[in-house]
C-alpha positions as MATLAB code, in Angstrom:
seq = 'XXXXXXXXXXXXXXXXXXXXXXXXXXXXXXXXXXXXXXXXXXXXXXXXXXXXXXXXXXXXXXXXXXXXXXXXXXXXXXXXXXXXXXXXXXXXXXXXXXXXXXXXXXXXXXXXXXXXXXXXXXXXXXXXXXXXXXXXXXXXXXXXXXXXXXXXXXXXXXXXXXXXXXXXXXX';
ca = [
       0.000    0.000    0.000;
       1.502    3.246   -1.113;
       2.538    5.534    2.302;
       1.124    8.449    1.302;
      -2.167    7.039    0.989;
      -4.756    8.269    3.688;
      -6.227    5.748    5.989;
      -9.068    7.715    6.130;
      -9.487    7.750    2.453;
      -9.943    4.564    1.536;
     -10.796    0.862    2.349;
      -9.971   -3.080    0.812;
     -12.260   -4.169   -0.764;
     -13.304   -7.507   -3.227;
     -11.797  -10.807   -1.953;
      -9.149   -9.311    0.309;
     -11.941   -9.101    3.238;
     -11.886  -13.451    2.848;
      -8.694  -13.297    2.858;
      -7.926  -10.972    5.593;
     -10.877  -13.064    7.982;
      -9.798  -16.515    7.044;
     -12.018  -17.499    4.882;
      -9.934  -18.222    1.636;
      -6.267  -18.350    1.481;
      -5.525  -16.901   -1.867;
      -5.603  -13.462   -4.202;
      -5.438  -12.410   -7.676;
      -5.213   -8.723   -6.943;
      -5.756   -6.011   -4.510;
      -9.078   -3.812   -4.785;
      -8.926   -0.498   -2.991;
     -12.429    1.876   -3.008;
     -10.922    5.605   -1.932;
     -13.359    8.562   -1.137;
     -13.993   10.153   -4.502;
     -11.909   13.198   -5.245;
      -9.597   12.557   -2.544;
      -6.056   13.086   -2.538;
      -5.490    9.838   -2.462;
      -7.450    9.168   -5.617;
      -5.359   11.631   -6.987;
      -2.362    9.693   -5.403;
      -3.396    6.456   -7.008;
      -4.057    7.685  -10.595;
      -0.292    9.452  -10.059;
       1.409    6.095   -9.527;
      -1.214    4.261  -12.131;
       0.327    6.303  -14.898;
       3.870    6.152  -13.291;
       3.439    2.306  -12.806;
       2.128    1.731  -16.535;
       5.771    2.525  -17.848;
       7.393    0.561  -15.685;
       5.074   -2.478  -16.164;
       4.257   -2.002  -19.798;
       0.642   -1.844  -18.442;
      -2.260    0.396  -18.785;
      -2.818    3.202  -16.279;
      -6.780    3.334  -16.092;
      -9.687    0.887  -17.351;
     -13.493    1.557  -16.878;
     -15.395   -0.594  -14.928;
     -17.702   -3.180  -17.019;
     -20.094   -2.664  -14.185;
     -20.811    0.936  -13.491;
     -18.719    2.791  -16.427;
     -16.537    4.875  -13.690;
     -12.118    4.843  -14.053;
     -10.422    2.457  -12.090;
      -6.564    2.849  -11.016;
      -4.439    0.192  -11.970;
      -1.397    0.207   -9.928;
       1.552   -2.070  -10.586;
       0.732   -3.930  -13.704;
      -2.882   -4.347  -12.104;
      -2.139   -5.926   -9.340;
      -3.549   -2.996   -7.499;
      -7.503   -2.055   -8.387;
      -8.609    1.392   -7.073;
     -11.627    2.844   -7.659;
     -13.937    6.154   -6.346;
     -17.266    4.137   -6.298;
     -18.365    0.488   -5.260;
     -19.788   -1.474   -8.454;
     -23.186   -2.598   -6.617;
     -25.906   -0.545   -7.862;
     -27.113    2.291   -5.343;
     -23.434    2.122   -3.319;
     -22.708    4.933   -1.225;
     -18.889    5.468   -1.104;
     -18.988    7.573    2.137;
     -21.064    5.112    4.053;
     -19.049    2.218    3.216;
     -16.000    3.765    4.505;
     -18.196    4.592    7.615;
     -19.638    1.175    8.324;
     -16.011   -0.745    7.327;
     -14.673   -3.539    9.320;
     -11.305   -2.785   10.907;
      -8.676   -5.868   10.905;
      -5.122   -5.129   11.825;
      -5.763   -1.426   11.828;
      -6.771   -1.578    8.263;
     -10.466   -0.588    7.204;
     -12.368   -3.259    5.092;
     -15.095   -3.827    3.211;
     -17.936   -5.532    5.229;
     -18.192   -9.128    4.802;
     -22.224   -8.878    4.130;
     -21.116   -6.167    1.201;
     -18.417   -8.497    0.104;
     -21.078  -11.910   -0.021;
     -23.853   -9.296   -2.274;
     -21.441   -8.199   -4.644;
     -20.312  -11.947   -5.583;
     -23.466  -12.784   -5.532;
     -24.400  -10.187   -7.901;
     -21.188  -10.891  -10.333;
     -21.868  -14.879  -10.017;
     -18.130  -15.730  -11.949;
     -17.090  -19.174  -11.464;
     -14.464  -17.435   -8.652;
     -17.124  -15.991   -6.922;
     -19.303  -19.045   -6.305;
     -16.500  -20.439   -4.864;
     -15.468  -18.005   -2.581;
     -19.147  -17.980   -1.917;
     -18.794  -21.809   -0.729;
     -15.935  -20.930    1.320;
     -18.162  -18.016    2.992;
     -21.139  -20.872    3.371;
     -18.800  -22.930    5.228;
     -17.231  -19.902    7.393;
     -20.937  -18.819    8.880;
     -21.896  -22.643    9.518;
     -19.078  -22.709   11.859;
     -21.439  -22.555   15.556;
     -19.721  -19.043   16.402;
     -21.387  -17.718   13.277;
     -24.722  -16.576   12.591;
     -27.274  -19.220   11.403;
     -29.493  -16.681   10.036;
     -27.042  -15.689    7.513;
     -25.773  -19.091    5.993;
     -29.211  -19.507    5.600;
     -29.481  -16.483    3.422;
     -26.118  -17.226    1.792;
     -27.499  -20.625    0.441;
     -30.904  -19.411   -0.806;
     -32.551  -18.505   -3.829;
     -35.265  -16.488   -3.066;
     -36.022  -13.694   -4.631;
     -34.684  -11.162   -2.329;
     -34.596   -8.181   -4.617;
     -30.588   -8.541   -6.021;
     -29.621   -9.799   -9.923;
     -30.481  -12.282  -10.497;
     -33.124  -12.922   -7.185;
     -30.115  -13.068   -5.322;
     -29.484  -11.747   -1.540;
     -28.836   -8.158   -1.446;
     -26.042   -5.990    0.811;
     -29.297   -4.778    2.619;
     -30.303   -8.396    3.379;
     -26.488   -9.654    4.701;
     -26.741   -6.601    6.879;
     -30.277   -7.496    8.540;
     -28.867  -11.065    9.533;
     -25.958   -9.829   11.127;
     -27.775   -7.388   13.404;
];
C-alpha cells in the first residue's frame, strides 16, 4: 500500500476481506475503493500512470459494471476505484460502516457476499462456498448461511441476496 495514501481515504475491498478473515487463502489482486476526489485518488491515478511505464501496463480501465475509471497500480495488481460497483453504493457510508482488521479498514463481509453474488463468476461461487462454510461454523450466525445458500427472490440480480439483506442477519 503506497505511504502516502490516507487511511481515512480509503478501504480493501473484493476478496481481500476473505482473505484478511480466514475465509480463503488466496488473491489475484488487490481492490482499494478511496473517497472520490480525494487526494489519495489523486495519489493512485499518479502512480497508475507512473506504474504503466514501468510495467508495460495500462494506467486506467473503466469498470464493465458501473462505467466509472479504475486505477491500476503495478501492472494491475492494485484495483482502485472512487465508487463500489453494486448498484445504489454509497462510497462515504461504506468507509463509515467498514470492518477494521489489523488497523486496516475493510469492506464488510455482508457487502463483500452481495457483490459476488451479484457478479456470479465461477471465482465468486466459490469463494461464496468458502463463505457458506465460514458462517456454519457454531460461532457464526445461522441466520445468515441460511441467506447465503438461498434462492429467493430477495430483490438482487439475479433474485439473489442483497447488501441490505447480509446486513439485517448480522444485526
Amino acid at each position: 500500500m503506497p505511504h502516502d495514501f490516507d487511511p481515512e481515504d480509503f478501504l480493501i475491498a473484493g476478496s481481500a476481506r476473505l482473505w484478511a478473515g480466514g475465509i480463503t487463502h488466496q488473491l489475484s489482486d488487490l481492490d482499494l475503493l478511496v473517497r472520490p476526489k480525494s487526494d489519495t485518488w489523486e495519489r493512485a491515478v499518479e502512480i497508475a500512470f507512473e506504474h504503466s511505464l514501468v510495467f508495460d501496463h495500462t494506467a486506467l480501465r473503466t469498470s464493465a459494471y458501473n462505467g466509472d475509471k479504475i486505477a491500476l497500480l503495478y501492472g494491475g495488481l492494485i484495483e482502485v476505484c472512487e465508487s463500489w460497483l453494486l448498484p445504489d453504493s454509497d462510497t462515504e457510508k461504506l468507509l463509515r460502516t467498514a470492518d477494521e482488521i489489523d488497523g486496516l479498514k475493510y469492506l464488510t463481509l455482508p457487502e463483500v457476499i452481495a457483490y459476488k453474488r451479484y457478479l456470479d463468476r465461477p471465482k465468486d461461487r466459490a469463494d461464496l462456498a468458502h463463505a457458506a462454510q465460514y458462517l456454519r461454523k457454531p460461532s457464526s450466525t445461522g441466520k445468515c448461511a441460511m441467506l447465503l445458500a438461498s434462492n429467493g427472490n430477495t430483490g438482487g440480480r439475479n433474485g439473489s441476496p442483497t447488501a441490505r439483506d447480509f446486513r439485517r442477519c448480522t444485526r
